[in-house]
N, C-alpha and C positions, 0 to 999 in steps of 0.2 A: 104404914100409913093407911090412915081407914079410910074411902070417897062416902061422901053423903049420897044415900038412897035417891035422892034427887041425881046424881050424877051419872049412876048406873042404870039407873031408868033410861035418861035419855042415850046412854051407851046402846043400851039394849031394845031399844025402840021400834029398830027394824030387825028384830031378829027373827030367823023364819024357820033357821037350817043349819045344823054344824057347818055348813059350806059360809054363812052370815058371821061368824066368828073365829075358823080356822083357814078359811079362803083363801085364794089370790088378792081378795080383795077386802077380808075381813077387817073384825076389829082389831085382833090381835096384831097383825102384822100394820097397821097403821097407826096401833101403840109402839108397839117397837119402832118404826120408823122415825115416829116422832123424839122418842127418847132418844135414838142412837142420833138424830140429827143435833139435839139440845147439848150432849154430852159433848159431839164435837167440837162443836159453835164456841161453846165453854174454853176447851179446852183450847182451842185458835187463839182465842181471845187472851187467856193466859198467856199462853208464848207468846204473843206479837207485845204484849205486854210487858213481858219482862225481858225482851228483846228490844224493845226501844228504851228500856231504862238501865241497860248493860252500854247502849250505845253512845246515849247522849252523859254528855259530863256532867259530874253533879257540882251544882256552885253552895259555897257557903248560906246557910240560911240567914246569917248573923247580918246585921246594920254595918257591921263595921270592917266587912270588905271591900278593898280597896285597889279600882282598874288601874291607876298611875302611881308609876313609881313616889312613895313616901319620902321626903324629907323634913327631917323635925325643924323647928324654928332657930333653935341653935344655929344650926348648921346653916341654914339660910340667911341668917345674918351674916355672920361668917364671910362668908360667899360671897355676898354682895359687895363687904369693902375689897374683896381681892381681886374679883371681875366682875366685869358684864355680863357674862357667861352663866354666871353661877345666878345670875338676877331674876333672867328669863324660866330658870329652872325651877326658881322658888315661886314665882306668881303662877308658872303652871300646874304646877301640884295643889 
């Protein structure tokens, strides 16, 4: 990766002394700092990531999942002439 001439200017702005670039306090070491912080950050990000979608269940994407038990119309009919039972089960589905 090339940085534009404009970038490295102002990197190099205050540069005075090998001590301005290899320092305690240098640029280099608050490039690295910055990279190993980003590279983490990323990397957290990923795991917690694919850590909560290991966790949580995945529901069908489709229309036509269905939370209550299904009975066809047949069958509900059915049902109806032979109880009362079977009446309540078919208006709730």
């Amino acid at each position: 990766m090339t940085f534009p001439p404009e970038v490295l200017d102002i990197l190099l702005k205050y540069y005075r002394s090998p001590e301005d670039l290899l320092g305690e306090d240098g640029i280099l070491k608050q490039l690295t700092k910055a990279l190993v912080e980003r590279c983490l950050d990323a990397e957290m990000t990923t795991h917690m990531e694919e850590r909560q979608a290991q966790e949580s269940p995945s529901k069908p994407k489709n229309r036509l999942w269905v939370k209550k038990p299904f009975l066809p119309t047949a069958l509900c009919a059915t049902k109806r002439h032979s109880s009362n039972s079977g009446q309540a089960n078919c208006e709730s589905a």
